[in-house]
N, C-alpha and C positions, 0 to 999 in steps of 0.2 A: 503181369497185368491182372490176370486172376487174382492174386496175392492183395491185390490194390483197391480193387473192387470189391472183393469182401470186408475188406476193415471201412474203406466207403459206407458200404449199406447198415453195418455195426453200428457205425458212429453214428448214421441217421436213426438210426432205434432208438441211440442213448440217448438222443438229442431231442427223439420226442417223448422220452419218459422224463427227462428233465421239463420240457412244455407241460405234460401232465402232474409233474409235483409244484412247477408256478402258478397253475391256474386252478390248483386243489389243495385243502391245507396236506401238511409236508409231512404225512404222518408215519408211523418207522419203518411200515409194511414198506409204501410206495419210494421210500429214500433205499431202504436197500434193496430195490427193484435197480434204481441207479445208477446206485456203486457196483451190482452186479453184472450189468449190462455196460459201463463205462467199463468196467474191468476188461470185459470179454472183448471189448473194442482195440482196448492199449492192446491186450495180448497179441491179437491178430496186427495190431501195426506194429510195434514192434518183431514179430515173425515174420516180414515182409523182407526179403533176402536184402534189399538196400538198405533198408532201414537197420540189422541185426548188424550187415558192416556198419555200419556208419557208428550205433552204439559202441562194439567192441572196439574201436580206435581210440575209447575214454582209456582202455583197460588193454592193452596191447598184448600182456602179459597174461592176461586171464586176470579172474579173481582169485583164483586159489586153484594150484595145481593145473593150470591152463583151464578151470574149466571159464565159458564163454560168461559176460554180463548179460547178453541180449537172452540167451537159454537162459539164466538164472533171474531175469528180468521177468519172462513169460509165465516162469512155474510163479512167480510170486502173485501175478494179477489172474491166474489160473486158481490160485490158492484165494486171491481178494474178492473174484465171483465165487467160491464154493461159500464163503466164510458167511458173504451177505444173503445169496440164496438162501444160507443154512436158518436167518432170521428169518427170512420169507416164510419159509417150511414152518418153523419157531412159530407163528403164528395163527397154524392150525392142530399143531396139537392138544389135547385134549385138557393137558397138565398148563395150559399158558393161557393165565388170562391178560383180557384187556392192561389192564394193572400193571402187572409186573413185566410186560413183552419188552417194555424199554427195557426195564435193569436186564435181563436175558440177552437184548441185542447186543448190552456193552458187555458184555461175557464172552458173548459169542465171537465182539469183536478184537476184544484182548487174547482169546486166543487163535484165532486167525493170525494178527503181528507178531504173537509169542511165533509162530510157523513159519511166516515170513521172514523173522529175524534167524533164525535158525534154518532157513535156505539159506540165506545171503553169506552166513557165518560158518556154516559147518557143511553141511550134505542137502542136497535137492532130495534126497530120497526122504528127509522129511515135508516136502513140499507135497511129490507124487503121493505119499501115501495118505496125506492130509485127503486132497483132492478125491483118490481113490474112494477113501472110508465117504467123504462129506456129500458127492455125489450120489452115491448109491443110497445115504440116508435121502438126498434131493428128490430122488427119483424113486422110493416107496413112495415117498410123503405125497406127493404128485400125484402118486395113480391112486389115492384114496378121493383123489377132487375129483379125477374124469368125469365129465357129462357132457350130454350132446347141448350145448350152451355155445356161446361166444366165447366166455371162459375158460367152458368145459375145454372149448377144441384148442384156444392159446395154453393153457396147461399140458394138454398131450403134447404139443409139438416140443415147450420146454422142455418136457418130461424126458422126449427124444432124443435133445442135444445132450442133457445131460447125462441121459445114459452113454450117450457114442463119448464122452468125454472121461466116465467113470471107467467104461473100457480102452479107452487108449493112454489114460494117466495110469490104469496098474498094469499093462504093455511095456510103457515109461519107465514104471517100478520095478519088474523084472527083470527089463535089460538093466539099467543099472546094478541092481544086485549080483547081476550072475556076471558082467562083464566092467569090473572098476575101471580100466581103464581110458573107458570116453565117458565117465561120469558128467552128467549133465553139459555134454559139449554142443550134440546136437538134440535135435526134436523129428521124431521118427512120422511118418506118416502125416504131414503137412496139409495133402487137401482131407484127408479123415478131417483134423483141425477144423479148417476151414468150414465144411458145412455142419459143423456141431458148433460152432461160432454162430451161423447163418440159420440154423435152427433155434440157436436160443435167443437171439433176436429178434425172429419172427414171432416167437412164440411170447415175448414181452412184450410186444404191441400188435398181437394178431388181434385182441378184444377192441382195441382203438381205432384199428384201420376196417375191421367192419361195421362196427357200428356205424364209422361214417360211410361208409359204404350201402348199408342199409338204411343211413337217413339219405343219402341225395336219390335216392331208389326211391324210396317214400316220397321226399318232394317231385321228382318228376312224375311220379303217378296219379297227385292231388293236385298237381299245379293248375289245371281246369277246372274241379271240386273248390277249391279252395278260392280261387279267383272269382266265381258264381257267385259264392257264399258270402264273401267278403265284401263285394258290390251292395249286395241285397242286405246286410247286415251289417256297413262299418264301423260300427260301433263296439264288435269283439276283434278289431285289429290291434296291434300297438306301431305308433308313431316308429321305434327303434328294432324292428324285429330286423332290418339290414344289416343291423350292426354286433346282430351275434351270430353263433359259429355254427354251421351246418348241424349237429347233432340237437341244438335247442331251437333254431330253426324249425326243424323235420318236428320236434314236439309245439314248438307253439303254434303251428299251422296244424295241427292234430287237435289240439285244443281248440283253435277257432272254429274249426269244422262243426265240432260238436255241440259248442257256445252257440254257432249258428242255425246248426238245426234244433234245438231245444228250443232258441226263441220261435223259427218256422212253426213247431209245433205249439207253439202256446206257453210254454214255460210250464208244463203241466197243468193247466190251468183247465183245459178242454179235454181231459180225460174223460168220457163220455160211455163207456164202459162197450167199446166197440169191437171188432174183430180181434182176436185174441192173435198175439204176432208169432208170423209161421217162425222154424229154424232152416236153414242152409244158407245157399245161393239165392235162391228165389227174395228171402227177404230182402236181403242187400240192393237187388233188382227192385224192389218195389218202393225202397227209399231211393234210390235213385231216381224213377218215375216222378214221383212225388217232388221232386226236387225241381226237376224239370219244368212240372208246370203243377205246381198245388194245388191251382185252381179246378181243372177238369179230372186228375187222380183222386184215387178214394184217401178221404184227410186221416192222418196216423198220429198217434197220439206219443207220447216221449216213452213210451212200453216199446215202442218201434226204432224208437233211437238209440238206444241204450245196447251197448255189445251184450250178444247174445252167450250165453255161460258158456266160458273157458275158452270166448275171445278175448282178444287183447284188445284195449282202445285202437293201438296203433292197426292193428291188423283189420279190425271192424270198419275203421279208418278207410283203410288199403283197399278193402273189396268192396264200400259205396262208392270210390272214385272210377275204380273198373268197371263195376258195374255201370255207369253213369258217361262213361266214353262210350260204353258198348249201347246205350241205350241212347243217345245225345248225338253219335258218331263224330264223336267231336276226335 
């Protein structure tokens, strides 16, 4: 069931970085995001002990020398996520520009199949050692991106799978070497597998699932902010804002917010050369007040509305709504 359950949650990965190259042009980076991720999904389903039977009943006999199709199936989409990763990577080095990254990706992807064809045809130990070298290229190139980002932390976790992958493919390559005969019969260390599957998975759509995660945070935290403002000002709403997708959502309610308090403010019109606007906490508190009730707060001029240096809209956003519950008790 385990076995089942990981190629499950696989597939739902690939399935929404397929969603992310239909609703974004299909550019070489995010396609062989993909194929690397579809990859690592067949792998794990096909390694699925029913599944392995069921393949090797095409080939009763083995493909050659008894060894198994389902094993020789696995190093091959093991080899088709290193090959596409290997573009991924391809796309931050220093020597690849914009320009030429397609002609490179079709390089990279002839010979990935020239490797593939030469499992299928001769020895898996050109598959493992493919995989071997292409990971460990994966996984420098990788920890040159680290950062504390959305990104940054979906690259480390990739970074992870790949490593645990680079290590159990020249594992793979050893035993084969030193022991010919169970050449690529079986696949040694299974749930290893498995969560270096489930690690680079995560780490393909760990940027996607927080972001939304961080936008429906944002909308429940402005849904009172924003519902105030919108009343008082419906004229920075849009007719269709229902009908897109939480992450543009969370920004177009962030934009009205702000739309609406510029207008609050005058549109800078009432710049009046007045109390100079404090930084922290406190300010956010004092537009909130203000918001509350204009009328009897001291009037603030769009000096006051404006994220204060080395906030972010979104986040400047974030702390007038708090502030403005905690001030409103709403």
């Amino acid at each position: 069931m385990i076995f089942w359950l990981t190629a499950l949650a696989v597939w739902i990965a690939a399935g929404a970085r397929v969603g992310r190259v239909l609703v974004r042009p299909a550019t070489t980076v995010r396609v062989a995001i993909v194929v690397a991720v579809a990859c690592v999904a067949a792998a794990s389903t096909v390694a699925i002990p029913d599944v392995a039977v069921s393949i090797d009943r095409l080939a009763p006999g083995g493909v050659r020398d008894g060894e198994r199709l389902s094993v020789l199936l696995v190093i091959s989409m093991w080899v088709g996520f290193t090959t596409a990763t290997t573009v991924v990577a391809a796309a931050t080095w220093p020597i690849t520009s914009r320009k030429n990254l397609r002609h490179s990706a079709m390089i990279i992807y002839a010979l990935g199949t020239a490797v593939v064809l030469a499992v299928l045809m001769w020895s898996a130990r050109f598959g493992w050692g493919a995989v071997t070298f292409g990971s460990v290229v994966i996984a420098i190139t990788g920890l040159r991106a680290l950062d504390w980002t959305p990104l940054g932390r979906g690259i480390a976790i990739f970074v992870a799978g790949t490593a645990l992958v680079a290590a159990l493919s020249a594992w793979q390559l050893r035993h084969e070497i030193l022991d010919d005969s169970v050449t690529a019969r079986t696949q040694e260390f299974a749930w290893a597998w498995s969560i270096a599957s489930l690690l680079i998975s995560i780490g393909a759509i760990f940027i996607l699932v927080e972001i939304w995660i961080r936008a429906r945070v944002l909308l429940r935290r402005v849904r009172v902010l924003h519902r105030v403002l919108t009343e008082r000002f419906p004229e920075v709403t849009q007719d269709d804002a229902e009908h897109t997708t939480t992450v543009l959502r969370a920004s177009d309610q962030v934009a009205q917010i702000m739309d609406a308090l510029f207008l609050q403010a005058g549109s800078g019109a009432f710049v009046d050369g007045g109390s100079t606007p404090i930084e922290g906490p406190e300010r956010a508190r004092s537009v909130a007040r203000w918001v509350i009730d204009p009328l009897q707060s001291d009037p603030l001029d769009t000096r006051w509305i404006s994220p204060p240096g080395g906030v972010s809209t979104r986040r400047w956003v974030g702390d007038i709504a708090v502030a403005y519950a905690k001030e409103s008790g709403s």
